[in-house]
Each structure stands twice: as structure tokens, then as C-alpha cells.
N, CA, C and O atoms as CSV, one atom per row, in Angstrom:
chain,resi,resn,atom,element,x,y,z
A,1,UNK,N,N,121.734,115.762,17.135
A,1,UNK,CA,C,121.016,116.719,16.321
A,1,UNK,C,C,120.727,117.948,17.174
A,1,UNK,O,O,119.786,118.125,17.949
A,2,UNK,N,N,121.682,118.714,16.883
A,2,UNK,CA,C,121.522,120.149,17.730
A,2,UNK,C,C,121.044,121.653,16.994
A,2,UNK,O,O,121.658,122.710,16.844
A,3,UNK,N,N,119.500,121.171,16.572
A,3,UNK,CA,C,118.899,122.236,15.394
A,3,UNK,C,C,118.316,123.070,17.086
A,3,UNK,O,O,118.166,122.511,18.172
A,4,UNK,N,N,118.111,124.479,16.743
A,4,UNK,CA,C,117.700,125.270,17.523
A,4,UNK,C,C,116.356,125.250,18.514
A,4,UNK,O,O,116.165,125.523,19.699
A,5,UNK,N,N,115.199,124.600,16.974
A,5,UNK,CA,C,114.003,124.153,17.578
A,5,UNK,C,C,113.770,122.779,17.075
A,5,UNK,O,O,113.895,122.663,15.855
A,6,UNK,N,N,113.522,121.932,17.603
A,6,UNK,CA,C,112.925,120.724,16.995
A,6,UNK,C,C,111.181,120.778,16.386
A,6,UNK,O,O,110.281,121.477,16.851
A,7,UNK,N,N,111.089,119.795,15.210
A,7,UNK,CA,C,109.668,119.968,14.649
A,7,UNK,C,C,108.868,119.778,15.075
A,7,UNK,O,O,107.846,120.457,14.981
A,8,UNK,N,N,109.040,118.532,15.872
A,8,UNK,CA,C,108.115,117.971,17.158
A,8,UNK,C,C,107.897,118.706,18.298
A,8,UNK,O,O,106.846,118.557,18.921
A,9,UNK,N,N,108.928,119.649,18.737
A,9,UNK,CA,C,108.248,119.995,20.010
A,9,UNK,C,C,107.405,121.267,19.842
A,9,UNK,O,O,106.590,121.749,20.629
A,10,UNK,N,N,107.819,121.728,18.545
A,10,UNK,CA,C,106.803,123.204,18.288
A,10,UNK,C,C,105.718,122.309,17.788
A,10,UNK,O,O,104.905,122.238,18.709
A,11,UNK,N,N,105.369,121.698,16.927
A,11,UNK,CA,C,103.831,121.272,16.948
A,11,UNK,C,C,102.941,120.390,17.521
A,11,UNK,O,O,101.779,120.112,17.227
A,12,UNK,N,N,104.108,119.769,18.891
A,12,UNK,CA,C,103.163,119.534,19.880
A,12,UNK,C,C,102.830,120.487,20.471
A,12,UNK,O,O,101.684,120.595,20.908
A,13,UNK,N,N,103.797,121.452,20.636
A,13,UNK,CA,C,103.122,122.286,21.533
A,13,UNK,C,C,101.989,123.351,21.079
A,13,UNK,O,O,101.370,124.073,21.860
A,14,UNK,N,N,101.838,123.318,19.736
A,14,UNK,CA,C,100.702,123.617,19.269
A,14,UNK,C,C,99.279,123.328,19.092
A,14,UNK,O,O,98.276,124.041,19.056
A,15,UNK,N,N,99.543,121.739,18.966
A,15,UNK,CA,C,98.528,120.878,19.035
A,15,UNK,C,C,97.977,120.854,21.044
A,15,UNK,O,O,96.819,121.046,21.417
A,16,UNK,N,N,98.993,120.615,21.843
A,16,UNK,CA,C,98.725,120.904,23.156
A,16,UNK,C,C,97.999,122.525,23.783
A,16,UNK,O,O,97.494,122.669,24.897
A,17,UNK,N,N,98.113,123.431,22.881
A,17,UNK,CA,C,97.725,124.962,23.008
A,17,UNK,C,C,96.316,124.883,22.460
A,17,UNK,O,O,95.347,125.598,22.718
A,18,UNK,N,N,96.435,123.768,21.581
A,18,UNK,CA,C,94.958,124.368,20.368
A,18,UNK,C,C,93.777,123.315,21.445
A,18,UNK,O,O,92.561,123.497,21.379
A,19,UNK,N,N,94.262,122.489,22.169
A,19,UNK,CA,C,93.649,121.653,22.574
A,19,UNK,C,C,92.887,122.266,24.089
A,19,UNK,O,O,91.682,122.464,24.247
A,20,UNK,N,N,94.092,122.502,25.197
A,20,UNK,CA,C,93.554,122.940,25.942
A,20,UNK,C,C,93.305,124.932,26.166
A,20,UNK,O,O,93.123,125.590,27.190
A,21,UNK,N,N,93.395,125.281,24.953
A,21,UNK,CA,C,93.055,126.569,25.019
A,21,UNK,C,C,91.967,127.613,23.772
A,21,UNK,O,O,90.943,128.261,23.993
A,22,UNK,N,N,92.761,127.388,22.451
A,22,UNK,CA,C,92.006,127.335,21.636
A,22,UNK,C,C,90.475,127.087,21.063
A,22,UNK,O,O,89.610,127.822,20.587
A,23,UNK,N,N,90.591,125.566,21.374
A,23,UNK,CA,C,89.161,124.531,20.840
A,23,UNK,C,C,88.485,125.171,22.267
A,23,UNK,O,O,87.361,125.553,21.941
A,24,UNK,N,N,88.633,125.357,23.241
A,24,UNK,CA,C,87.900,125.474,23.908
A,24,UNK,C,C,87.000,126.559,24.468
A,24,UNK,O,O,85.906,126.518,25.031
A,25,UNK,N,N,88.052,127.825,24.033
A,25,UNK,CA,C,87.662,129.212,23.736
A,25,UNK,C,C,86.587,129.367,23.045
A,25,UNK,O,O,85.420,129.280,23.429
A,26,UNK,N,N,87.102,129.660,21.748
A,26,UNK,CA,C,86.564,129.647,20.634
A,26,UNK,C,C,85.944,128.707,19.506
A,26,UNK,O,O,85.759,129.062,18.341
A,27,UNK,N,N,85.578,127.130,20.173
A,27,UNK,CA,C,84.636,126.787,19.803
A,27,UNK,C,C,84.022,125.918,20.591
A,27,UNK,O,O,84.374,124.739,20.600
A,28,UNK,N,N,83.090,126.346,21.309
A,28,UNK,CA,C,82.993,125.689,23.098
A,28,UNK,C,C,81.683,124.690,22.643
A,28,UNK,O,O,81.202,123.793,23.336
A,29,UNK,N,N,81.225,125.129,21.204
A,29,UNK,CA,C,79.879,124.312,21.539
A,29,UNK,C,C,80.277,123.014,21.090
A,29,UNK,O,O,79.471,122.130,21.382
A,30,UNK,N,N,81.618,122.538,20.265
A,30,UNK,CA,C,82.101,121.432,19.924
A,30,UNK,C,C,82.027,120.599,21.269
A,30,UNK,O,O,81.884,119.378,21.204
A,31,UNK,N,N,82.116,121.209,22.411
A,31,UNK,CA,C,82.069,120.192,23.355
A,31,UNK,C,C,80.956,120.725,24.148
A,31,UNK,O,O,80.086,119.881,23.936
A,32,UNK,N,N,80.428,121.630,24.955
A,32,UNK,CA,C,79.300,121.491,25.312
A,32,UNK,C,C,78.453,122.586,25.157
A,32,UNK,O,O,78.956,123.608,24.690
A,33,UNK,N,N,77.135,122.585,25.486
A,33,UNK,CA,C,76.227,123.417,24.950
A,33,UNK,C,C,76.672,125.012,25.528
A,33,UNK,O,O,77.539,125.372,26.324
A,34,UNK,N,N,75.561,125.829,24.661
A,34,UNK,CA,C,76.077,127.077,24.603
A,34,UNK,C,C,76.012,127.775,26.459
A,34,UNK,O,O,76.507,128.901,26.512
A,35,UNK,N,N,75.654,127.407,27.411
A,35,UNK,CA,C,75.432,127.884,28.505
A,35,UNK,C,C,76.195,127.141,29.404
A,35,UNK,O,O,75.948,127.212,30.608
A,36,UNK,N,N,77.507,126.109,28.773
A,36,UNK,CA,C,77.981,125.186,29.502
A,36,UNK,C,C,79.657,126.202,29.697
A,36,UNK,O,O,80.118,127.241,29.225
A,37,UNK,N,N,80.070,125.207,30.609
A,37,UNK,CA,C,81.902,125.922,30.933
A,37,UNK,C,C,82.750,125.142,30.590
A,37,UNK,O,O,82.748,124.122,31.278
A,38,UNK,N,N,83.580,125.176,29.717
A,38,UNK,CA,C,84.212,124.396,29.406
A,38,UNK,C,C,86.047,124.635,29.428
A,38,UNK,O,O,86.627,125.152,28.473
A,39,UNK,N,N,86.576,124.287,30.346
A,39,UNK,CA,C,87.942,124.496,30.409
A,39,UNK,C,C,89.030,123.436,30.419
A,39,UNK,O,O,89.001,122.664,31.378
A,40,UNK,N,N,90.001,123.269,29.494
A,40,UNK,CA,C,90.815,122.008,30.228
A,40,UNK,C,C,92.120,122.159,30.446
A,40,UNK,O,O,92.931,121.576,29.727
A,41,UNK,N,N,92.471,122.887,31.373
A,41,UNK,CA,C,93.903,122.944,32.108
A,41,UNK,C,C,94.489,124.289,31.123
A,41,UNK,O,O,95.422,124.135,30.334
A,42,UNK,N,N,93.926,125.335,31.275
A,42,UNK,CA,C,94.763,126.460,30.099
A,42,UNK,C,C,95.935,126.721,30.604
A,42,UNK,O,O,96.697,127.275,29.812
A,43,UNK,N,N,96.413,126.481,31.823
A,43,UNK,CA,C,97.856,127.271,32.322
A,43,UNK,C,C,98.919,126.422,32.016
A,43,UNK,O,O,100.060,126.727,31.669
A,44,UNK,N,N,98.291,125.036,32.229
A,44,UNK,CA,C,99.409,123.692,32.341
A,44,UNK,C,C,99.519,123.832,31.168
A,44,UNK,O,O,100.723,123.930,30.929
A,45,UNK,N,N,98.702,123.928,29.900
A,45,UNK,CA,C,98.841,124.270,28.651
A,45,UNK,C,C,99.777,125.248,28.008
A,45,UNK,O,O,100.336,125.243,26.912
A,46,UNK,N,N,99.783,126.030,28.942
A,46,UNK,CA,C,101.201,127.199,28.384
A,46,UNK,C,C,102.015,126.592,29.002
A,46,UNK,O,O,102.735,126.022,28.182
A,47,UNK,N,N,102.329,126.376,30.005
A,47,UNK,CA,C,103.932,125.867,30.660
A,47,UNK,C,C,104.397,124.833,30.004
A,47,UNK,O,O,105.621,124.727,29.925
A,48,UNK,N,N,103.524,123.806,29.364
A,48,UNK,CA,C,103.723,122.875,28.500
A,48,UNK,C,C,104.315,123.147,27.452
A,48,UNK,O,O,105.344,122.615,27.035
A,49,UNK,N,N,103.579,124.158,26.867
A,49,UNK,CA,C,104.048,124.097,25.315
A,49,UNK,C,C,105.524,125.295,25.363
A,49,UNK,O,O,106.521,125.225,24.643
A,50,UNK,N,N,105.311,126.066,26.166
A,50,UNK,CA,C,106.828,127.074,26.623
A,50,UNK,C,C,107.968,125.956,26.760
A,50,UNK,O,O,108.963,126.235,26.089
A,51,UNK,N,N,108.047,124.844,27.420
A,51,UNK,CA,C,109.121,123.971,28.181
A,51,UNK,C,C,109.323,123.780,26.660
A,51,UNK,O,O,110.242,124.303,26.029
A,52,UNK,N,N,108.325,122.941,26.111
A,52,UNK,CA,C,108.630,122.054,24.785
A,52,UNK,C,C,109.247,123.514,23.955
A,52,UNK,O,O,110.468,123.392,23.859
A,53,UNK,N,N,108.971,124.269,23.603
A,53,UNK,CA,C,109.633,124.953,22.793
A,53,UNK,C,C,111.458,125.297,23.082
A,53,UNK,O,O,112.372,125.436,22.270
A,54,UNK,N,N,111.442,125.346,24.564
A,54,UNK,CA,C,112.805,125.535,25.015
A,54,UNK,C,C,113.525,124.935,25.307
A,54,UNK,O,O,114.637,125.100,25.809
A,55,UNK,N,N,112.218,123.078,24.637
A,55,UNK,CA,C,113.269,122.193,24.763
A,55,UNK,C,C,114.181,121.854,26.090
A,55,UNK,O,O,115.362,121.545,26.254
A,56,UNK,N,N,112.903,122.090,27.072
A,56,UNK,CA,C,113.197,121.525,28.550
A,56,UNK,C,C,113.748,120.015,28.694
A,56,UNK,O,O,113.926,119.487,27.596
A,57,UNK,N,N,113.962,119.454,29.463
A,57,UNK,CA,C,114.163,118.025,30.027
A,57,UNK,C,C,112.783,117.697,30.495
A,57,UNK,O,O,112.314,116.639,30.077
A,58,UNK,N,N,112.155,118.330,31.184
A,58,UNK,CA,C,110.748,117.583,31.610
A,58,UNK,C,C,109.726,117.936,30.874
A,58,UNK,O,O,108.532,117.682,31.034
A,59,UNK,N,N,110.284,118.563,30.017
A,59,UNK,CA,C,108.381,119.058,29.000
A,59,UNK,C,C,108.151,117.920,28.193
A,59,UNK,O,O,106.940,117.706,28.140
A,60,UNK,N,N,108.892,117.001,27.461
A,60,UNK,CA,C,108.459,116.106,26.960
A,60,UNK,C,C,107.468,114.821,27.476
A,60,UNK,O,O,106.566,114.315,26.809
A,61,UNK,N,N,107.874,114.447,28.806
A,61,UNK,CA,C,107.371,113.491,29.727
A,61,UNK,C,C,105.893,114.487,30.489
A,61,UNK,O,O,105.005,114.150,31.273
A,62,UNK,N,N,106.215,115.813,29.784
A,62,UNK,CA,C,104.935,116.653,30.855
A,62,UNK,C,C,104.141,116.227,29.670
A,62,UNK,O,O,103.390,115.278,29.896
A,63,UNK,N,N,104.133,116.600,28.726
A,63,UNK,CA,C,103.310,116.631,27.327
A,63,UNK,C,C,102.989,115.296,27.139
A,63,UNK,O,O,101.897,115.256,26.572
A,64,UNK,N,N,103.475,114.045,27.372
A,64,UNK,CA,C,103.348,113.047,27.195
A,64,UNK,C,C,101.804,112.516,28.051
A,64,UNK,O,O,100.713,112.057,27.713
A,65,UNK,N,N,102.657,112.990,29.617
A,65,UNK,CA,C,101.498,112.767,30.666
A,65,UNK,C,C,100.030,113.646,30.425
A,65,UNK,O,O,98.990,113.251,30.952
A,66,UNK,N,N,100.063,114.675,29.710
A,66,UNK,CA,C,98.897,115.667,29.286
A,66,UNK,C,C,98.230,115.117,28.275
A,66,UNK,O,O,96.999,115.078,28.271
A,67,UNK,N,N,99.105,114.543,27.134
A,67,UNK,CA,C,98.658,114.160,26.054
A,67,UNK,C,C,97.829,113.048,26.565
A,67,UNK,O,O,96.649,113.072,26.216
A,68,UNK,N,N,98.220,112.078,27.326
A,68,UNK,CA,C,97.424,110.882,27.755
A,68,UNK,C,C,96.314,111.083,28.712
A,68,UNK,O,O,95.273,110.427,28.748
A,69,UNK,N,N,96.776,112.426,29.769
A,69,UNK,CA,C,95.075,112.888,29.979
A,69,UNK,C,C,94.235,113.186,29.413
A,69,UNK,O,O,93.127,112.898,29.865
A,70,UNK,N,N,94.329,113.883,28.193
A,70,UNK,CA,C,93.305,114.776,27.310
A,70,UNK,C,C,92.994,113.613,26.662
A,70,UNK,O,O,91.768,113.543,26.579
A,71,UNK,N,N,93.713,112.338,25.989
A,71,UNK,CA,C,92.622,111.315,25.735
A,71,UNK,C,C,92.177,110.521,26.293
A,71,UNK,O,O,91.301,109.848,25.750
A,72,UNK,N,N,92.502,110.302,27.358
A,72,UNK,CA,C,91.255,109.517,28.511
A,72,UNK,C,C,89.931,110.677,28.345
A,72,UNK,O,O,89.065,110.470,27.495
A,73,UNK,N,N,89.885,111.764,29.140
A,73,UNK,CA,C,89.054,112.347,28.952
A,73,UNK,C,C,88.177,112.371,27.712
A,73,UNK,O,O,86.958,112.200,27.729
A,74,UNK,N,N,88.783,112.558,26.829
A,74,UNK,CA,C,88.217,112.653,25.028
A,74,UNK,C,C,87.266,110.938,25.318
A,74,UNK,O,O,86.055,110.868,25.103
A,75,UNK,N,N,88.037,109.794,25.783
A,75,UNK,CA,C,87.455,108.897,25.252
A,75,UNK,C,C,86.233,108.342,26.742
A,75,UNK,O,O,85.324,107.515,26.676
A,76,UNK,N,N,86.516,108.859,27.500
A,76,UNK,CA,C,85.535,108.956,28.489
A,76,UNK,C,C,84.365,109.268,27.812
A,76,UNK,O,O,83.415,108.503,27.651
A,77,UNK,N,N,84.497,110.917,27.245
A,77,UNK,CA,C,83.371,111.441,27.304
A,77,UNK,C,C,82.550,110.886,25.623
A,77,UNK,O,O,81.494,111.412,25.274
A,78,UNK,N,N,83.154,109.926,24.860
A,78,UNK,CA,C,82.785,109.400,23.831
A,78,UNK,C,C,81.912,108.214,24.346
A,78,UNK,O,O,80.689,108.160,24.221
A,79,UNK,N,N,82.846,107.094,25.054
A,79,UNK,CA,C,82.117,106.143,25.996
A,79,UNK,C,C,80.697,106.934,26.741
A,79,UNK,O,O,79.741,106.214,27.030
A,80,UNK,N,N,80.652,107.948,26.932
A,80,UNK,CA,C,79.849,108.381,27.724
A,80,UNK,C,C,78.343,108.765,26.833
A,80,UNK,O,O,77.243,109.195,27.181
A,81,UNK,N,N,78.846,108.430,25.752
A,81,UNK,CA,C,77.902,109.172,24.371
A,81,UNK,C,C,77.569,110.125,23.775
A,81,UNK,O,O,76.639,110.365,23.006
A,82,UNK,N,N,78.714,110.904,24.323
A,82,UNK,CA,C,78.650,112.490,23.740
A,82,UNK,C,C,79.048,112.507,22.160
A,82,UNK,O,O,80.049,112.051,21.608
A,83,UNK,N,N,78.084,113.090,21.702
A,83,UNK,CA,C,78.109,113.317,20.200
A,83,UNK,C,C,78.771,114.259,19.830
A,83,UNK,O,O,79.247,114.309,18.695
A,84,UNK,N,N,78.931,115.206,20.741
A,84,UNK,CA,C,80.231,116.625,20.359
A,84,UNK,C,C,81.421,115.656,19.668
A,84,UNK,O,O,82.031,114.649,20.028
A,85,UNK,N,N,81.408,117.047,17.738
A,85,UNK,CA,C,82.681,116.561,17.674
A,85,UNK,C,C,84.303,117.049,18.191
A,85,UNK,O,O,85.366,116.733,17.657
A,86,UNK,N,N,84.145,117.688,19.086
A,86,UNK,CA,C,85.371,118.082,19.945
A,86,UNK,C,C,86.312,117.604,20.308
A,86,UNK,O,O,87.516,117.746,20.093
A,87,UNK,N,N,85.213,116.502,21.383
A,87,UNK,CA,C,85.683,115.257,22.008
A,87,UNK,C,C,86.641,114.492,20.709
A,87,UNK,O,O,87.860,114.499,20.878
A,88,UNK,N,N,86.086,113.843,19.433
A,88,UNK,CA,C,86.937,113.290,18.537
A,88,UNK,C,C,88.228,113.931,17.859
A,88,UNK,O,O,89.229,113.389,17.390
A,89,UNK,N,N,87.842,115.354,17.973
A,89,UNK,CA,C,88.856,116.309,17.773
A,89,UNK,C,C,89.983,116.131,19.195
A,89,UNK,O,O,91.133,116.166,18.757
A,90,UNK,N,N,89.975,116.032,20.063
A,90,UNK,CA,C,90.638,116.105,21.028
A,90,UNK,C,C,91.388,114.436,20.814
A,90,UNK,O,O,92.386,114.459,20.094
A,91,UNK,N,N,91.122,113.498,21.187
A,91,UNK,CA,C,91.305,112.595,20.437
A,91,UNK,C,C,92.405,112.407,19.652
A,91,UNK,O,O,93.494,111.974,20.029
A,92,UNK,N,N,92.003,112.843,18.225
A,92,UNK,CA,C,92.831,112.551,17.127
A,92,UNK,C,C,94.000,113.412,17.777
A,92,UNK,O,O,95.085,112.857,17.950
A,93,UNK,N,N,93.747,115.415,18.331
A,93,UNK,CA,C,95.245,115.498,18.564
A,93,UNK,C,C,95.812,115.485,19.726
A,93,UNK,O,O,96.833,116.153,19.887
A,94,UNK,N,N,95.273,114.725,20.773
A,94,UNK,CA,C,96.341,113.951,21.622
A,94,UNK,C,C,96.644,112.495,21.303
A,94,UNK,O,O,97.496,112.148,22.121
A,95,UNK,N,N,96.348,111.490,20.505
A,95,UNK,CA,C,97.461,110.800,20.068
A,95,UNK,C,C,97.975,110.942,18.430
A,95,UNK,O,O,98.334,109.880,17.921
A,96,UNK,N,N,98.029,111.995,17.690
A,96,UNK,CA,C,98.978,112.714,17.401
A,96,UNK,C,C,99.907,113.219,18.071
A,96,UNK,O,O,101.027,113.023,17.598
A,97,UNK,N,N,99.848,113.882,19.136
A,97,UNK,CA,C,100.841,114.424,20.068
A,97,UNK,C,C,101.697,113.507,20.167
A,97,UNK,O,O,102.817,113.513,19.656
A,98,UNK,N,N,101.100,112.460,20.995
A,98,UNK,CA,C,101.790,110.913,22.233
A,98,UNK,C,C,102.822,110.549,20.637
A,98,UNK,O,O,104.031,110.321,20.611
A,99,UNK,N,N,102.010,110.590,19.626
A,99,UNK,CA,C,103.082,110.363,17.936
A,99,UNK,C,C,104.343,110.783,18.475
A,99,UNK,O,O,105.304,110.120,18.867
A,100,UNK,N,N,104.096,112.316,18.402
A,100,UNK,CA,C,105.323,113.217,17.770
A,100,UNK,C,C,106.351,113.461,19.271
A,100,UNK,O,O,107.349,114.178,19.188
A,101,UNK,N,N,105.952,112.751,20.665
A,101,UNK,CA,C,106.679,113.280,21.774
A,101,UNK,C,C,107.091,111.918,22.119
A,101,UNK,O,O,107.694,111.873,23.191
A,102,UNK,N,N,106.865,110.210,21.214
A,102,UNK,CA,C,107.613,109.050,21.566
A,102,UNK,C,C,108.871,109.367,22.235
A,102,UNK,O,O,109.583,110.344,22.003
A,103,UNK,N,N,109.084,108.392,23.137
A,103,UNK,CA,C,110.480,108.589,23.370
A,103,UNK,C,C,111.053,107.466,21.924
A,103,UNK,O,O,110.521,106.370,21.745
A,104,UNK,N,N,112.489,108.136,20.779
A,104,UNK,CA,C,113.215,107.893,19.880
A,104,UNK,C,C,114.425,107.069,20.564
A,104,UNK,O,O,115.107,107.413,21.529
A,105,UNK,N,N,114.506,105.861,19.781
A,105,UNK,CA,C,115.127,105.361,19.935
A,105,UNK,C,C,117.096,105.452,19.725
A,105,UNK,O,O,117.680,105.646,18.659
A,106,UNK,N,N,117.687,105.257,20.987
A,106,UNK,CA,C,119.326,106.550,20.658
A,106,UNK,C,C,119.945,105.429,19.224
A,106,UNK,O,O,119.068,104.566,19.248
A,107,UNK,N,N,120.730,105.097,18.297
A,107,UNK,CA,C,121.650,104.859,17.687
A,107,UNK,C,C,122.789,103.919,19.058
A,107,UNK,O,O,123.251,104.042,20.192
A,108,UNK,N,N,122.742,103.205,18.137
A,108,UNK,CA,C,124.163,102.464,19.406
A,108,UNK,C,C,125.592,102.602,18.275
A,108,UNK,O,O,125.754,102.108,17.159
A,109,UNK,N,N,126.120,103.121,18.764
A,109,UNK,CA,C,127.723,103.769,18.371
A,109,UNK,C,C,128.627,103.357,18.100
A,109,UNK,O,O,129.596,104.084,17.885
């Protein structure tokens, strides 16, 4: 399947943008209070979602490994008792992501 962009890697890499750049920008109190800093990896976040769009060889396994940081973290800070709904937001779209960046199983020929 040699389509130009795949569906999966543009809306992971959207969901990976909205996660560590987006949600965190522009709605910071979802995760911590208004005088708090809240950043989670914004650069690795673009190189991520750039590879996946260009349909790199290692952006998938990068996004994979990101996706599974951002929900440890998410579920850390739930375990931890944080009531921000951010954290659950973060969550739902990193394993959505880990969904849409499975490694697919090849067809045997």
C-alpha cells in the first residue's frame, strides 16, 4: 500500500502534537494550577510527528516509545490522585496512539 500519506501516521502525529504541545499550552490548568509549568517534551513532539508524516522508518517505534511514556506519566500522575482532567485526556490519546502505530501484521504470500 503505497498511498502518499498514511491515516495513521497523520493522526498520530496529531494526537502526539496535541498532547505534548497543544493541551499543554493552551490549556495548562487541565493539568496543573494556574502558577504551575507545565511542559512535556515539545521538540521530541515535532520530530515525532514530522518523521511520522514522512513516513520515516524510525518514527513509528519513536511514537510508539512516546506514546508509552506519556501514559505512564498520565497514569502515574492519576495513581498519584491528581484530579486534573488532562492527565485522563492524555491517557485516552496515548493509547489511542499505541492503537493506530501497532505494528500490522504482513500477509504471507
Amino acid at each position: 500500500m503505497s498511498t502518499l500519506f498514511r491515516a495513521e501516521n497523520l493522526l498520530s502525529a496529531l494526537l502526539l502534537l496535541a498532547i505534548t504541545n497543544y493541551f499543554p499550552f493552551f490549556h495548562k490548568t487541565w493539568f496543573v494550577e494556574e502558577t504551575g509549568n507545565m511542559q512535556i517534551a515539545p521538540i521530541l513532539g515535532w520530530i515525532v510527528a514530522i518523521g511520522l508524516v514522512l513516513q520515516k522508518q524510525w518514527a513509528r517505534k519513536a511514537g510508539l516509545v512516546m506514546s508509552c511514556f506519556l501514559m505512564l506519566v498520565a497514569l502515574l500522575e492519576w495513581f498519584n490522585g491528581s484530579t486534573k482532567p488532562g492527565f485522563i485526556i492524555m491517557l485516552l490519546c496515548g493509547g489511542f496512539s499505541l492503537y493506530l502505530l501497532r505494528p500490522t501484521p504482513r500477509p504471507i504470500a
